[in-house]
Each structure stands twice: as C-alpha cells, then as structure tokens.
PDB file of N, CA, C and O in Angstrom, chain B, residues numbered from 101:
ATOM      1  N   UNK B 101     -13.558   9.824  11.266  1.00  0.00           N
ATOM      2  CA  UNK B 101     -13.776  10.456   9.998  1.00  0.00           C
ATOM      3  C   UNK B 101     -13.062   9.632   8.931  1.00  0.00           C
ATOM      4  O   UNK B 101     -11.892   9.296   9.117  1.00  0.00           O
ATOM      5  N   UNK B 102     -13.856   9.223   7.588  1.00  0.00           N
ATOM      6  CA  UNK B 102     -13.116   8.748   6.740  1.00  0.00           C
ATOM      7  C   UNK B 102     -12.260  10.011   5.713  1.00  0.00           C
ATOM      8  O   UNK B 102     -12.775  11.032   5.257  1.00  0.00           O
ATOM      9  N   UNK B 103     -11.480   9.758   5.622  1.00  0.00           N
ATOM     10  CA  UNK B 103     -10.619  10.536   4.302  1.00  0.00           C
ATOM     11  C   UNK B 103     -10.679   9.753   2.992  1.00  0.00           C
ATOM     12  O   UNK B 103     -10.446   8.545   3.020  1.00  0.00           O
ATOM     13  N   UNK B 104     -10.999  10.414   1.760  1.00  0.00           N
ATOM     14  CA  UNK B 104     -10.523   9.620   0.548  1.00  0.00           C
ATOM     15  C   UNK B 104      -9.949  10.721  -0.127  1.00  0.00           C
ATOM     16  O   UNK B 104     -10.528  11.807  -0.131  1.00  0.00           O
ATOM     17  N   UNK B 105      -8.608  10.509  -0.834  1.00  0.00           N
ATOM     18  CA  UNK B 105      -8.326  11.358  -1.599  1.00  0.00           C
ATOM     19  C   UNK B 105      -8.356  11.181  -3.321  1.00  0.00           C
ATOM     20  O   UNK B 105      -7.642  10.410  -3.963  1.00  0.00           O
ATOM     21  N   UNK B 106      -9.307  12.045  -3.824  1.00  0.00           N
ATOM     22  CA  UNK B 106      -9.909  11.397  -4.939  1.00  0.00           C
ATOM     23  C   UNK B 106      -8.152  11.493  -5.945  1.00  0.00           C
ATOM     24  O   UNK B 106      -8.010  10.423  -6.537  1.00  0.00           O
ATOM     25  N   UNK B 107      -7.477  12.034  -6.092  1.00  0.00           N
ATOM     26  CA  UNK B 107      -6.131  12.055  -6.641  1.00  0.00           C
ATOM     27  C   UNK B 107      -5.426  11.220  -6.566  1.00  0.00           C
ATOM     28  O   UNK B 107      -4.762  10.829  -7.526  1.00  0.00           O
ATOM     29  N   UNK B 108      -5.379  10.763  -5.514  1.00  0.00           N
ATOM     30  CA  UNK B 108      -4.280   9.797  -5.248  1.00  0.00           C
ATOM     31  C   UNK B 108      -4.826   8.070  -4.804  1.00  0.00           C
ATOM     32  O   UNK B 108      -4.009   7.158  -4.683  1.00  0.00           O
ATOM     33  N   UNK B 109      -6.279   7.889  -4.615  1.00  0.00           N
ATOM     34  CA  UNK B 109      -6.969   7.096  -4.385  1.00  0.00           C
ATOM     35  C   UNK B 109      -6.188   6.465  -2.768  1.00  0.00           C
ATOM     36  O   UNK B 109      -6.242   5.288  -2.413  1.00  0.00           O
ATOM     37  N   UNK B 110      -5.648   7.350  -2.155  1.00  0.00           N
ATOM     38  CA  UNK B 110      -5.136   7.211  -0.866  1.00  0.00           C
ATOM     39  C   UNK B 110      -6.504   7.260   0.516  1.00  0.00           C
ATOM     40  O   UNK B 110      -7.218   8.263   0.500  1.00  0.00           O
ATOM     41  N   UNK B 111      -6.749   6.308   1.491  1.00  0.00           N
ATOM     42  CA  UNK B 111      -8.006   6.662   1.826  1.00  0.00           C
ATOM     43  C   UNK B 111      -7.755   5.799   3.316  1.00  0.00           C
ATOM     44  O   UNK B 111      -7.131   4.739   3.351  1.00  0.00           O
ATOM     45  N   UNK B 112      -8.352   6.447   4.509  1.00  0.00           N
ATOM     46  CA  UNK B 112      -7.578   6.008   5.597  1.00  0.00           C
ATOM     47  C   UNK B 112      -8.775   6.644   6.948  1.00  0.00           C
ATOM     48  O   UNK B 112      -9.737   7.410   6.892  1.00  0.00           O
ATOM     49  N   UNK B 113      -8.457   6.269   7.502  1.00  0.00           N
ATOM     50  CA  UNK B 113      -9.887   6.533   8.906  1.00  0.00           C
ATOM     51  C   UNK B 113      -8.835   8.055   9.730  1.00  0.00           C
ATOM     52  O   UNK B 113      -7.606   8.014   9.678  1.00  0.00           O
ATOM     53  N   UNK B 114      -9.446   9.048  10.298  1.00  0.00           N
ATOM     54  CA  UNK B 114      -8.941   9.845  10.716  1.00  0.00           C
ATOM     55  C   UNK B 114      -9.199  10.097  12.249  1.00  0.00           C
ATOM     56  O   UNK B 114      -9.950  11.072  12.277  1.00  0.00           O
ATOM     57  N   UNK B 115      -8.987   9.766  13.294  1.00  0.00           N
ATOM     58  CA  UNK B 115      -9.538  10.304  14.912  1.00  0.00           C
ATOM     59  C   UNK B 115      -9.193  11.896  14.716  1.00  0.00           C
ATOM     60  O   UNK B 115      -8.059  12.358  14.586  1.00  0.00           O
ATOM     61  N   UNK B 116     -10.222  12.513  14.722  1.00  0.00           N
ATOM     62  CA  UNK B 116      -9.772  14.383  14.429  1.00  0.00           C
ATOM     63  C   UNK B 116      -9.731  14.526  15.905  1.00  0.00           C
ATOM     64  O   UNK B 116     -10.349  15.580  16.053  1.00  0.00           O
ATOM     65  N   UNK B 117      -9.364  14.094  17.173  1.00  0.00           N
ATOM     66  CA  UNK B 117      -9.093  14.274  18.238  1.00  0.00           C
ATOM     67  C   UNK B 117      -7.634  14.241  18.621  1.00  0.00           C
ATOM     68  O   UNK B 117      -6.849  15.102  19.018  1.00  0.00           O
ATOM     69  N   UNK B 118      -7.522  12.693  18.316  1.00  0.00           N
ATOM     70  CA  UNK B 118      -6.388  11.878  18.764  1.00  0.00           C
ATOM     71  C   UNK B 118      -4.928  12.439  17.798  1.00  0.00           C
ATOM     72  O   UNK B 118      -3.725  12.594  18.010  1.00  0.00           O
ATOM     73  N   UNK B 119      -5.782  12.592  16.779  1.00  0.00           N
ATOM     74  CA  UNK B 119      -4.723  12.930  15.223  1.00  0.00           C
ATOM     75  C   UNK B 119      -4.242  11.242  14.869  1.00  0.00           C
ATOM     76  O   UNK B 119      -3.294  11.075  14.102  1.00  0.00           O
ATOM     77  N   UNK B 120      -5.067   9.840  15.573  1.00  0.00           N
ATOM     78  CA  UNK B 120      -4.412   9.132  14.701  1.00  0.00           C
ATOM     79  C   UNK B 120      -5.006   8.571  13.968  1.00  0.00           C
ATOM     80  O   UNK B 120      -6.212   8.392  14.137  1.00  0.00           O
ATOM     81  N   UNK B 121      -4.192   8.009  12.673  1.00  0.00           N
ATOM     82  CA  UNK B 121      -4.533   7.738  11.143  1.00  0.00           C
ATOM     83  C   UNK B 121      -4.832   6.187  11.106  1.00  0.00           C
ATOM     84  O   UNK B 121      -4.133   5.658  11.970  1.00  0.00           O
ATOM     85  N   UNK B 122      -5.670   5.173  10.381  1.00  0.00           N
ATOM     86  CA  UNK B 122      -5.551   4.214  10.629  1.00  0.00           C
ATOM     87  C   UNK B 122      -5.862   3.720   8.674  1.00  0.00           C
ATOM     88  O   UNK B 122      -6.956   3.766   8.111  1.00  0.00           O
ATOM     89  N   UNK B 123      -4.624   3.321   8.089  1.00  0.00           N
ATOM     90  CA  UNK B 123      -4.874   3.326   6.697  1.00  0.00           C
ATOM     91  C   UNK B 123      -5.825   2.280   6.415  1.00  0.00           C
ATOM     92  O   UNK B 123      -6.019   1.292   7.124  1.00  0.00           O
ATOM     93  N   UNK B 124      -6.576   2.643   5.016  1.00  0.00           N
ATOM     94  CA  UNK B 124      -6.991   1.278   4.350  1.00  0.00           C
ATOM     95  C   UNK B 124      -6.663   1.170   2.928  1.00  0.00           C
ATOM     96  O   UNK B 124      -5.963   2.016   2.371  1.00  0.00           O
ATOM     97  N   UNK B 125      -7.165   0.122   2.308  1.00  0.00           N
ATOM     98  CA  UNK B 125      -6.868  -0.389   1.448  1.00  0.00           C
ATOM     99  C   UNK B 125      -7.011   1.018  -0.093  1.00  0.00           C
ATOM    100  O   UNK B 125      -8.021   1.710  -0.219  1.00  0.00           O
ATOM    101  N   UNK B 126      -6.022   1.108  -0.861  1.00  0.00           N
ATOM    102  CA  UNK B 126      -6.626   2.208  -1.914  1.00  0.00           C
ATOM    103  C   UNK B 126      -7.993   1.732  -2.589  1.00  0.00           C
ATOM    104  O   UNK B 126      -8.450   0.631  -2.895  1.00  0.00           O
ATOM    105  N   UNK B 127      -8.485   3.180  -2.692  1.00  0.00           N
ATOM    106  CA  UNK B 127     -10.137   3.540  -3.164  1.00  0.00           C
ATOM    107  C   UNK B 127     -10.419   3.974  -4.543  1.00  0.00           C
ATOM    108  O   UNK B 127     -10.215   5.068  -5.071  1.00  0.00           O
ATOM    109  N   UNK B 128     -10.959   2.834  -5.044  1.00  0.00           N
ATOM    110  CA  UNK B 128     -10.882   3.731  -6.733  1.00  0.00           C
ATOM    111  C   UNK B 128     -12.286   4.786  -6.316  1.00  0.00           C
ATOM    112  O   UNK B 128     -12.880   5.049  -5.270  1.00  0.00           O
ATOM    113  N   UNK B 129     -12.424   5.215  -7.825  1.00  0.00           N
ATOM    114  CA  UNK B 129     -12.663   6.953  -7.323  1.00  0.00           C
ATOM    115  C   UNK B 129     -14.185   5.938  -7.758  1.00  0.00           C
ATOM    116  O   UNK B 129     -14.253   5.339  -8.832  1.00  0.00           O
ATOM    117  N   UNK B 130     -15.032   5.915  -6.969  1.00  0.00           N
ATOM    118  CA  UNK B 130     -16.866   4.954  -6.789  1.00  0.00           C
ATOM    119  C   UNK B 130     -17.991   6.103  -6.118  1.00  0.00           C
ATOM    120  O   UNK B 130     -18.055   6.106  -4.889  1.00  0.00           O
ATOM    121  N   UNK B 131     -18.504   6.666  -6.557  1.00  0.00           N
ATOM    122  CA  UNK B 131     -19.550   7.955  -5.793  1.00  0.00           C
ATOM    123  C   UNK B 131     -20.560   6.805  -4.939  1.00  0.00           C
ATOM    124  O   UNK B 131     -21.294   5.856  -5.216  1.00  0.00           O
ATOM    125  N   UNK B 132     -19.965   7.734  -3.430  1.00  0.00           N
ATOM    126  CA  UNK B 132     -21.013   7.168  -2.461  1.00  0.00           C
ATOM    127  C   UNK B 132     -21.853   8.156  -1.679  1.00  0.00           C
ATOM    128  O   UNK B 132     -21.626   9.360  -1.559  1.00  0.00           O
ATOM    129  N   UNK B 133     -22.871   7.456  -1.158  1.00  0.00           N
ATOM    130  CA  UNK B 133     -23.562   8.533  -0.167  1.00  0.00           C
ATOM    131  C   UNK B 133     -23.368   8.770   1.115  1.00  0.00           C
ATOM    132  O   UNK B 133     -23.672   9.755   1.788  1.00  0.00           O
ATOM    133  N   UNK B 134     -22.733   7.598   1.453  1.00  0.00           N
ATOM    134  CA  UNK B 134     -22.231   7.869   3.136  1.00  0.00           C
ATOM    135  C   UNK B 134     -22.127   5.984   3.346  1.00  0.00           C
ATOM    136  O   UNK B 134     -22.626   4.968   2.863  1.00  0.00           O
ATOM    137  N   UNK B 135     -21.079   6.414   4.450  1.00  0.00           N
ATOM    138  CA  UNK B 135     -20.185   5.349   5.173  1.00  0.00           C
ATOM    139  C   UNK B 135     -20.726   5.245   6.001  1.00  0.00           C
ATOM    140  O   UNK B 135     -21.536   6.067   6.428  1.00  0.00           O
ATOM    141  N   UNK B 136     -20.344   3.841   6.648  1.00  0.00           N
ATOM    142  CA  UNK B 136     -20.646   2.928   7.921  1.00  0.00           C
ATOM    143  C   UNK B 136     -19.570   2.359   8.757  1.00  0.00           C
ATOM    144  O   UNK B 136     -18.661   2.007   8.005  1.00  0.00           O
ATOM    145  N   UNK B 137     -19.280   2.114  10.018  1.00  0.00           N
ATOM    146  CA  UNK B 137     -18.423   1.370  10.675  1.00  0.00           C
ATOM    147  C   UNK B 137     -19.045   0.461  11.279  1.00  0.00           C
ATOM    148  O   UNK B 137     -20.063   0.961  11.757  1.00  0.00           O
ATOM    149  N   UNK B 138     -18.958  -0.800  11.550  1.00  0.00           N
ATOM    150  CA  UNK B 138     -19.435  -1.543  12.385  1.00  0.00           C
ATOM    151  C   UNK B 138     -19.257  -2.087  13.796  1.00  0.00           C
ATOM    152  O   UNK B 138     -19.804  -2.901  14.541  1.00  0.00           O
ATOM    153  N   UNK B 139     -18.416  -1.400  13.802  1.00  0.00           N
ATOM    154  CA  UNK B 139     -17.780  -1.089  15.402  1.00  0.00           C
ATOM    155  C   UNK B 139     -16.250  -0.044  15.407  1.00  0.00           C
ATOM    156  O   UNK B 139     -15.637   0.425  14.448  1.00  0.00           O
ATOM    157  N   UNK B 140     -16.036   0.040  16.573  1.00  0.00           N
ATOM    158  CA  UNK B 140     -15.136   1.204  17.069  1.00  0.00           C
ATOM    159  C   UNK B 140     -13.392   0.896  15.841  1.00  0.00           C
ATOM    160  O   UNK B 140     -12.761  -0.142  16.040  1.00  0.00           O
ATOM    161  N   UNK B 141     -13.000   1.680  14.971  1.00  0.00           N
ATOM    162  CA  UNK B 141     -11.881   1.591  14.306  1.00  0.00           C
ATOM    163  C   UNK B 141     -10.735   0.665  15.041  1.00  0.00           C
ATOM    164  O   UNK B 141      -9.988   0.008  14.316  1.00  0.00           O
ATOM    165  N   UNK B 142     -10.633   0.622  16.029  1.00  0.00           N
ATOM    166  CA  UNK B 142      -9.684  -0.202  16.626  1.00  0.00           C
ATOM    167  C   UNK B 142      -9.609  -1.323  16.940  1.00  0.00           C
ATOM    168  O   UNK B 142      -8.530  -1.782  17.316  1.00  0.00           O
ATOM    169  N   UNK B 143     -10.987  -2.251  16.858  1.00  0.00           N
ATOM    170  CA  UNK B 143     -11.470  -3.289  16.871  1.00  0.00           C
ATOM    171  C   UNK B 143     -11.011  -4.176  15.925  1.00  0.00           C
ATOM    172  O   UNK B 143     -11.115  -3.637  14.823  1.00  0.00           O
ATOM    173  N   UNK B 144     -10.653  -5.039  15.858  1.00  0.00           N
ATOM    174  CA  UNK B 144      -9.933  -6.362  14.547  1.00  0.00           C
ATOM    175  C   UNK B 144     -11.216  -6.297  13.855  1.00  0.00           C
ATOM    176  O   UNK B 144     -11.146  -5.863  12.705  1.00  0.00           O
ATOM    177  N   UNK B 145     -12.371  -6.624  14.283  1.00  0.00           N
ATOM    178  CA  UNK B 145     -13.542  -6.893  13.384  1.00  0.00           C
ATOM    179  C   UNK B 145     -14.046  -5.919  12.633  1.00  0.00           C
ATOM    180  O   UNK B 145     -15.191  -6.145  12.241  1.00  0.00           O
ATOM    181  N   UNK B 146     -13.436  -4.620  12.206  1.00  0.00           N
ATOM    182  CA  UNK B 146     -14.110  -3.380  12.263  1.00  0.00           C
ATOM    183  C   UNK B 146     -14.803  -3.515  10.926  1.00  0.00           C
ATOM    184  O   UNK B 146     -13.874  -4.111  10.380  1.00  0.00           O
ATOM    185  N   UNK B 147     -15.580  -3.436  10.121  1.00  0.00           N
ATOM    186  CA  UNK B 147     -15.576  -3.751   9.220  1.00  0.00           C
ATOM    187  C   UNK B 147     -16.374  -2.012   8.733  1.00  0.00           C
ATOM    188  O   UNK B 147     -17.351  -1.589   9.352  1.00  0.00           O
ATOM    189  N   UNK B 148     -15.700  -1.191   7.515  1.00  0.00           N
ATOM    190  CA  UNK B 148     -15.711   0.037   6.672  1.00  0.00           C
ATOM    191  C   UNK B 148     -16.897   0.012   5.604  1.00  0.00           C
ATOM    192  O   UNK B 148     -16.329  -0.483   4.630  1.00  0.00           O
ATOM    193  N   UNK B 149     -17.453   0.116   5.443  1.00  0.00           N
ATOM    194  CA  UNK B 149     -18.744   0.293   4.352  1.00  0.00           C
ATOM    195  C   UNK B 149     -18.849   1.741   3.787  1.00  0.00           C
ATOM    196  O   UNK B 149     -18.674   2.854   4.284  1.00  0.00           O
ATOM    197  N   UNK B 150     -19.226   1.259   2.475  1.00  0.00           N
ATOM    198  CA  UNK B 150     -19.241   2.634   1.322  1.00  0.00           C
ATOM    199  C   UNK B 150     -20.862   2.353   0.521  1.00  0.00           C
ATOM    200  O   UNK B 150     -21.051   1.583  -0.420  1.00  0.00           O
ATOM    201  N   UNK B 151     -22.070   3.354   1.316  1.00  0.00           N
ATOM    202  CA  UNK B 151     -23.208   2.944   0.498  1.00  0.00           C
ATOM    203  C   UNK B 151     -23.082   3.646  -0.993  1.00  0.00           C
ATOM    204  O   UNK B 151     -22.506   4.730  -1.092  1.00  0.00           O
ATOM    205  N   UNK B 152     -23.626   3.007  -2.110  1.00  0.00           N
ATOM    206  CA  UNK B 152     -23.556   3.189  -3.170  1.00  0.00           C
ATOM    207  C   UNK B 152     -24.913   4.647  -3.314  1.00  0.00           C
ATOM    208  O   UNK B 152     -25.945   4.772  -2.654  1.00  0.00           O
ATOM    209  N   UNK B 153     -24.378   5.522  -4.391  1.00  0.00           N
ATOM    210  CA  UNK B 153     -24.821   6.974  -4.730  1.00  0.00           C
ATOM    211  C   UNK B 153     -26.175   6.492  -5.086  1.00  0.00           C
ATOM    212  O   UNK B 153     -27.094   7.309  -5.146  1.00  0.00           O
ATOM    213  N   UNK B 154     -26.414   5.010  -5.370  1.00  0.00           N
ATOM    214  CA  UNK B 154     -27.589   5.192  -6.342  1.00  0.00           C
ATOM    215  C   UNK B 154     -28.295   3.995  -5.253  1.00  0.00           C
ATOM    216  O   UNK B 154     -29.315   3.391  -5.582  1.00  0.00           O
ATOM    217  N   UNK B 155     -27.529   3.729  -3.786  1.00  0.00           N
ATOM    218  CA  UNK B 155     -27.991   2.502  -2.848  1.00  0.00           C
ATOM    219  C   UNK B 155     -28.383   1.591  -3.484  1.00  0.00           C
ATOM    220  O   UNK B 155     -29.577   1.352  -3.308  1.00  0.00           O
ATOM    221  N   UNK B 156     -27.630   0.667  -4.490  1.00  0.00           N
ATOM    222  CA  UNK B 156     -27.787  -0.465  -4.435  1.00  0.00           C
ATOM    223  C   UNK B 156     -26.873  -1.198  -4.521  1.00  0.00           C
ATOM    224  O   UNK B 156     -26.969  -2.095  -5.359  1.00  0.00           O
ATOM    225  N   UNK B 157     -25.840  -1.124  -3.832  1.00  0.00           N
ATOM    226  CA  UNK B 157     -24.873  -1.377  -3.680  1.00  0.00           C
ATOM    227  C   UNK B 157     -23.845  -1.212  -2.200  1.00  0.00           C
ATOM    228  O   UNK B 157     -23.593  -0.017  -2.047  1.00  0.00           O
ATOM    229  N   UNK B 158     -23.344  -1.890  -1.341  1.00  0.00           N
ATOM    230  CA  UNK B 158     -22.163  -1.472  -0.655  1.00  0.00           C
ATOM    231  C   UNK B 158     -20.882  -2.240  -0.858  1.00  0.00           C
ATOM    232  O   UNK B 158     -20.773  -3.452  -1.042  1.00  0.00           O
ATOM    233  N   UNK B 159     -19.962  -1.357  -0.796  1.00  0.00           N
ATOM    234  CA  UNK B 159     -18.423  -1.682  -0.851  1.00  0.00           C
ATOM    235  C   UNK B 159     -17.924  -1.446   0.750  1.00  0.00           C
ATOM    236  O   UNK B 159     -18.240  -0.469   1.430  1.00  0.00           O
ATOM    237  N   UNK B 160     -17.165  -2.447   1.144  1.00  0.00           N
ATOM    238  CA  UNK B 160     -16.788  -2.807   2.280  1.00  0.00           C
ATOM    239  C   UNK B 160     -15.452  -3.618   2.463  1.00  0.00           C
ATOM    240  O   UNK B 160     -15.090  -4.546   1.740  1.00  0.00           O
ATOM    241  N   UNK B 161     -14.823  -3.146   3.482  1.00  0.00           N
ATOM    242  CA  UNK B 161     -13.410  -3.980   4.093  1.00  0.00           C
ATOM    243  C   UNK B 161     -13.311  -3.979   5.450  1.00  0.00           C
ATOM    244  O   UNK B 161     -14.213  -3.424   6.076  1.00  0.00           O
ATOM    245  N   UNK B 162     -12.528  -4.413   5.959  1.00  0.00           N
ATOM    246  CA  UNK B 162     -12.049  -4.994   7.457  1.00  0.00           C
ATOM    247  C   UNK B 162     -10.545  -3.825   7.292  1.00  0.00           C
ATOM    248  O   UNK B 162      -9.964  -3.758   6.209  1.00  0.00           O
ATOM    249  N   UNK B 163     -10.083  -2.996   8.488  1.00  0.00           N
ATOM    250  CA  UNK B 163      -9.035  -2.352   8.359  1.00  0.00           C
ATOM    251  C   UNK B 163      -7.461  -3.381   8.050  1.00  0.00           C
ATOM    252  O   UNK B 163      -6.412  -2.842   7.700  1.00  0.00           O
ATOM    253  N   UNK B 164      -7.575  -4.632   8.228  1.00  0.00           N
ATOM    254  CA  UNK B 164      -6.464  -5.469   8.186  1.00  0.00           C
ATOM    255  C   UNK B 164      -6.601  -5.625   6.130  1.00  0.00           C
ATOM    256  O   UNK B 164      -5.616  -5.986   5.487  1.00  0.00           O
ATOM    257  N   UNK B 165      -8.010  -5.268   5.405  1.00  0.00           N
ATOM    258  CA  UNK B 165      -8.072  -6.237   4.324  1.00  0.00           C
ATOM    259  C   UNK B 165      -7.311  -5.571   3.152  1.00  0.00           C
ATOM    260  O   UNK B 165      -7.396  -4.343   3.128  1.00  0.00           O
ATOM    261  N   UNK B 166      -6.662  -6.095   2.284  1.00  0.00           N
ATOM    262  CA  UNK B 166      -6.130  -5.995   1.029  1.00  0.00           C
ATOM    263  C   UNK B 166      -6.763  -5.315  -0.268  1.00  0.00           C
ATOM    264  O   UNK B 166      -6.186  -5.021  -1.315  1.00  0.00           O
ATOM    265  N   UNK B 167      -8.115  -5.140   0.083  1.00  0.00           N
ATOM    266  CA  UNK B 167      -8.999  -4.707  -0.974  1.00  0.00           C
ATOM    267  C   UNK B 167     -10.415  -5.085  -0.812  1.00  0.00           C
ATOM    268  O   UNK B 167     -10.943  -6.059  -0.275  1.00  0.00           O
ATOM    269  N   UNK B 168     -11.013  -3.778  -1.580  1.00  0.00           N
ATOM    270  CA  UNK B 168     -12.737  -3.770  -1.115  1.00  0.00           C
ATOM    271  C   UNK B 168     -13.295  -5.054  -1.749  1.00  0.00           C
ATOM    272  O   UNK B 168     -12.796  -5.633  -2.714  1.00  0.00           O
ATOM    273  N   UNK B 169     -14.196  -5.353  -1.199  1.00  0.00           N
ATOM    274  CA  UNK B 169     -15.290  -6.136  -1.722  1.00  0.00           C
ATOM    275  C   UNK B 169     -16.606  -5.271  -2.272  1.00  0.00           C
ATOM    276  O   UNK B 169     -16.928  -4.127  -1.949  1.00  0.00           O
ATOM    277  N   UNK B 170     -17.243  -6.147  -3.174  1.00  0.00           N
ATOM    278  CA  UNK B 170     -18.527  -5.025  -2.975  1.00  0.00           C
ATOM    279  C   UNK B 170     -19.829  -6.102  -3.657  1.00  0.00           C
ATOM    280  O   UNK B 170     -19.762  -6.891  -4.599  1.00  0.00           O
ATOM    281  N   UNK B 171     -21.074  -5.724  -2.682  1.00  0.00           N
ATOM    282  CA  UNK B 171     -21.867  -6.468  -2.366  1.00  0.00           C
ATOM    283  C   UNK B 171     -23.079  -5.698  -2.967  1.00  0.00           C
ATOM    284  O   UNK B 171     -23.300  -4.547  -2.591  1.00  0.00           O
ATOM    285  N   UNK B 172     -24.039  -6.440  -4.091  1.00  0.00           N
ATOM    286  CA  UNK B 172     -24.951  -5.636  -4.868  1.00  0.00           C
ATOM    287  C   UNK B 172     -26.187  -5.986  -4.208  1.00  0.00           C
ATOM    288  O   UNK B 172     -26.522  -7.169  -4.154  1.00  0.00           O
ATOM    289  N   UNK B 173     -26.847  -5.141  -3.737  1.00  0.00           N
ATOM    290  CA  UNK B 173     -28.249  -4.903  -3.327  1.00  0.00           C
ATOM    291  C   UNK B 173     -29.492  -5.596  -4.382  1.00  0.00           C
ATOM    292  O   UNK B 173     -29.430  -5.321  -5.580  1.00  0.00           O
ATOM    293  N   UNK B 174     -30.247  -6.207  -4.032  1.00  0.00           N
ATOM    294  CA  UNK B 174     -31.484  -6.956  -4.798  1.00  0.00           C
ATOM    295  C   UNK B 174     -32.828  -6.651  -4.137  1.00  0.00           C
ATOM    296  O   UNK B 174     -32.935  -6.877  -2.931  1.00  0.00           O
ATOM    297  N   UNK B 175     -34.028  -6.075  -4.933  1.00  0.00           N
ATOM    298  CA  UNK B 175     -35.112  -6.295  -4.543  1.00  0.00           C
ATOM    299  C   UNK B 175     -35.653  -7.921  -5.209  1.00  0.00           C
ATOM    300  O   UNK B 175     -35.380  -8.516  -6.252  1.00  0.00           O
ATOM    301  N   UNK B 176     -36.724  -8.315  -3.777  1.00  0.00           N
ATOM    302  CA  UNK B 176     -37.265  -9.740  -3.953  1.00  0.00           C
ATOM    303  C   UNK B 176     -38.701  -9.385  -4.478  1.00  0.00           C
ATOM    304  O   UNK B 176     -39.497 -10.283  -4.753  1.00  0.00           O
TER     305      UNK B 176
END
C-alpha cells in the first residue's frame, strides 16, 4: 500500500501485514489516479509510479532515489 500524506508531503510504501514501512522520497501534493510497482518493494530495482489524474503523465522513483522524476506522455 502506498501512503501519501497530503500535510506533510511525507509518503512511504506500507506492508499492512508485516507493519513494515519502506520510506520514499517527499511528494509534493500532484493528483493521481493510481500507482504502479514494478516489482516486489524489496527489490533494489523497484521502481514507484504515480499515473497522472489527467494520464498524461507519470511520476516515478526507485525506493533508494532522492526525488521523483516525471515523464510526460505524447500522442504520435
């Protein structure tokens, strides 16, 4: 489960099993429609995706990264 807390721009992966927390990078407050993982949170490669409210857009990081990137969608 992702957490974002729109207050505090605090935002972190949640195992609602395990109870453990795995932080990421702070989230400015960006309206999305739903998230992606690209493999299992514990993985080095994991890489976090945020599809954009209006999909043309995703914002994305690696749990090790310093700050989102974000990658704009194009029709050809």
């Amino acid at each position: 489960m992702v957490i974002v807390d729109d207050y505090s721009s605090d935002c972190f992966l949640l195992n609602i099993i395990s109870q453990k927390k795995i932080d990421l990078t702070p989230w400015e407050k960006v309206p999305y429609q739903l998230w992606v993982l690209s493999a299992p949170p514990t993985d080095d490669n994991c890489i976090v995706g945020f599809v954009g409210e209006d999909s043309h857009s995703i914002t994305f990081c690696r749990t090790s990264d310093v700050e989102w990137a974000e990658h704009f969608l194009t029709r050809n």
